[in-house]
N, C-alpha and C positions, 0 to 999 in steps of 0.2 A: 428462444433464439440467443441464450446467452451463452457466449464466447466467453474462452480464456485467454489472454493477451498475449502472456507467456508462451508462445510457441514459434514456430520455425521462420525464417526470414521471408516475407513476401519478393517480388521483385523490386530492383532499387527505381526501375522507372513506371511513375505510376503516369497513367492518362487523364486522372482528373484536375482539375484548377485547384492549385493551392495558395492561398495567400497567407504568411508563414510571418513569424518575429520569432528573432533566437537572440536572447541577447545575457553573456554572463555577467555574474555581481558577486562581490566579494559581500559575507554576510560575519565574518569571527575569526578568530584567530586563536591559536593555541602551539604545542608544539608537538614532534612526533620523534622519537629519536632522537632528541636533542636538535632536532630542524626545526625550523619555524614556520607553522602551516596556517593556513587558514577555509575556514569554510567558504567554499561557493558554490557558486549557484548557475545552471543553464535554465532558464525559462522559454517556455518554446509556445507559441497561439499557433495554431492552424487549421483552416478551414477549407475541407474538401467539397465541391460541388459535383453532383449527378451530371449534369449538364456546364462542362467547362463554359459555355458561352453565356449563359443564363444563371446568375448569381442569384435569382429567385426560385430555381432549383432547390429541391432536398439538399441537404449536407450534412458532413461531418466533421462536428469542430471536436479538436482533438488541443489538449493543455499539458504540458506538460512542465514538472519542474523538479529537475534531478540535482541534488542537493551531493557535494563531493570535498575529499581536503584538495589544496591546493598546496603544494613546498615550495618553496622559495630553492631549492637544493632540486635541478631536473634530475639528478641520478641518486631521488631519494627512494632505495625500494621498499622503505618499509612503508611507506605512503600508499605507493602502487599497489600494496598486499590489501590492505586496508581499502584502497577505492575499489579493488575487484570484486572485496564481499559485499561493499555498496551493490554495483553495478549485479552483483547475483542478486543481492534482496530485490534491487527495484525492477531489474527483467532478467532473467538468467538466459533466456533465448536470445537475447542483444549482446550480452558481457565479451568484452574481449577485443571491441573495435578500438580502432587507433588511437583516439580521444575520444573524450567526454562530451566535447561537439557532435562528434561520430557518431559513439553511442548514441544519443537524444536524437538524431536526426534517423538513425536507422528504427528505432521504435517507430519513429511518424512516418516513415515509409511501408512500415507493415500493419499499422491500423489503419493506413491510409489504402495501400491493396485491400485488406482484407474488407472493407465497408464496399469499393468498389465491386470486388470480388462476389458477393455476397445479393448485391440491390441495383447494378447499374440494368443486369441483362433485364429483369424485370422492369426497370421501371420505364426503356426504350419498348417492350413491350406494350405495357400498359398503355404509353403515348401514341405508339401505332394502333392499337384498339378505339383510340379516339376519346379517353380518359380527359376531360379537363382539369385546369389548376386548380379550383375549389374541389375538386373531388383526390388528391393526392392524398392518403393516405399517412400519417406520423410518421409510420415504424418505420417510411422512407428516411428520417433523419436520425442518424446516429451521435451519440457523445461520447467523451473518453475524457477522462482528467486525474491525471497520475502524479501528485505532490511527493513530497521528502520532507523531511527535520532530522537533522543532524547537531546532536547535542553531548557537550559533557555531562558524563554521569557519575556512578560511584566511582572512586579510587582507579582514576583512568581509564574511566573503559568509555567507549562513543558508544552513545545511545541512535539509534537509526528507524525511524517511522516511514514508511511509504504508508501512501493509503491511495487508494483507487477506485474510482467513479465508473461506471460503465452503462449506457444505456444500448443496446441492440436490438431494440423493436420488439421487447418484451411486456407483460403486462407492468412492469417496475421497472426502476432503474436498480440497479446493485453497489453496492460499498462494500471495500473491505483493506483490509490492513495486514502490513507485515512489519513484524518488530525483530530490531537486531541488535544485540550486544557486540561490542568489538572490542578484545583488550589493547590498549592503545600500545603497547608495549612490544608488542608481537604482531599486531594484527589479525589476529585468529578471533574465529567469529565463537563466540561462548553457547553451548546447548546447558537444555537442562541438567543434565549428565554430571556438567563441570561446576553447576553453579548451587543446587541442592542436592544436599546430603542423601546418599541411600538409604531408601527405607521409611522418607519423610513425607510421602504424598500428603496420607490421610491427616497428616499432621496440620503441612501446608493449607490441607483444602476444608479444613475448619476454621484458618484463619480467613478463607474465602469466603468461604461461607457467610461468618457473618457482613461481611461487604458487601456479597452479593444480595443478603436481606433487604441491609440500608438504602443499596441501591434500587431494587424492585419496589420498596415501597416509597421514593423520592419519582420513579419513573410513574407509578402506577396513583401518586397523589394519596396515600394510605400510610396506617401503621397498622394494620392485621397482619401482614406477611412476618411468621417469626421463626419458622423451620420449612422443610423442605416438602414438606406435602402441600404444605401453602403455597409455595413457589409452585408448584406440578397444578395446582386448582386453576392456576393463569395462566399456565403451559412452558413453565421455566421448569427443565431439567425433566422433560417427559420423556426424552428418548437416548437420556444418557446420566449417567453417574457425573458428580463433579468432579474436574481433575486439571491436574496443572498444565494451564496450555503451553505451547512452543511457541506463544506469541506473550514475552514480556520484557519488564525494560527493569535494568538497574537504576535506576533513578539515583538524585541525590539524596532524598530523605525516604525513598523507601521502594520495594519493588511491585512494582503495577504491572495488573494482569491484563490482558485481553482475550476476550471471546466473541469472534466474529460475529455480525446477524449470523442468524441460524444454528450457531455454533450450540448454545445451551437455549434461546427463545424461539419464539415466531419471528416471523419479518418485522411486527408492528413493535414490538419491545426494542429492535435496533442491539447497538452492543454494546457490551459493559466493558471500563474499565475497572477495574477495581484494585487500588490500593492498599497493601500492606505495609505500614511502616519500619523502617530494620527494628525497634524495638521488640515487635514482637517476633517479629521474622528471623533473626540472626542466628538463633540458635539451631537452625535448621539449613542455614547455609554454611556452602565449602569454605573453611577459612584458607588463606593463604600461606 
């Protein structure tokens, strides 16, 4: 039953009970253009009921926290460039709304349809068949919890994490993340393309490699793990070659990978990040 979030707009009036907190926060400060900006923040709680009258209904609490610059300068547009590639990392199906109130409120309108959507027809079913309250079923109740970090990184560029929570009545809940470079200067969101040299995968992914060792065998409680058939014996990298994800952050002291659960393990290994320092890393990156 698991959904992607990322898609089309639900309707803006939904029929379930919401009892909702949005409240922004200035969290940092730096500058963009020579503007002086700073990071904030919309935090947003809300809890959807099955039964608007009955708060001991199933529901779906849904958190969010979109993390964005703020300029002191309203007609700063190199800000606005910059918050758009935000607002595409953390929902690309949402981007484009009036504010960043907007934004965050239209998300919780469409995970808010879509659970409705999804569990209400059933579960007035279920209650006409004569279902009692100890007999309600979990996968009636949904989660969602969609964080941000917005941080400076190497030689001005904004580092951008969303990570996201989802549970929809499946045997697990799910996680996963999205990582975003942004050159603070232009605002242009950086791919691998612009940031490693042509031609350096296998280079890069030996220096993965050994990360990814240290890290299997810190996860796994061991020192056995010391090449890649070891890894394959615990089921790390069985159904793919190693290789440089589209999920990694310029850091200040160095560039950190990510690969999603599933991406390179099973469920139960969860995800790696794995660190490469610019010492060893630099020589294979784009200079400027």
């Amino acid at each position: 039953m698991m959904k992607k979030i990322q898609r089309g707009l639900f309707p803006s009036v939904v029929c379930g009970l919401f009892s909702t907190m949005m409240l922004p926060g200035c969290i940092g400060n730096g500058t963009a253009g020579g503007n002086e900006v700073s990071v904030d923040s919309i935090p947003m709680d809300t809890t959807v009921y099955l039964d608007e009258a009955n708060t001991e209904s199933p529901k779906c609490q849904i958190k969010i926290n979109f993390k964005y610059l703020k300029s002191a300068d309203k007609n700063d547009s190199l800000t606005q460039v910059i918050n758009q590639v935000l607002e595409d990392a953390f929902s690309s199906a949402h981007a484009g709304a009036a504010s960043p109130q907007a934004f965050v409120s239209s998300i919780k309108e469409s995970l808010a349809g879509d659970y409705l959507k999804d569990v209400q027809g059933s579960y007035h079913t279920d209650l006409k068949n004569g279902m009692k309250p100890d007999e309600i079923p979990n996968w009636y109740n949904y989660e969602y919890e969609i964080n941000s970090e917005l941080q400076e990184g190497k030689d001005s560029i904004w580092n951008y994490a969303v990570t996201t929570f989802q549970y929809t009545g499946g045997a697990h809940p799910n996680t996963w993340a999205q990582w975003v470079n942004i050159d603070a200067a232009n605002g242009k969101k950086l791919d691998k393309s612009e940031v490693f040299a042509k031609g350096t995968e296998e280079d890069i992914c030996r220096l993965i490699l050994d990360k990814l060792l240290a890290e299997a065998n810190k996860k796994l409680e061991t020192d056995t793990l010391t090449c890649v058939e070891g890894l394959q014996a615990v089921g790390i990298l069985l159904d793919t070659d190693l290789y440089v994800p589209d999920n990694f952050l310029l850091e200040k002291e160095g560039v950190t990978f990510l690969y999603n659960t599933y991406d390179i393990a099973p469920y139960y290994m969860g995800r790696f990040q794995l660190t490469v320092p610019y010492e060893e890393i630099n020589t294979y990156l784009i200079k400027k």
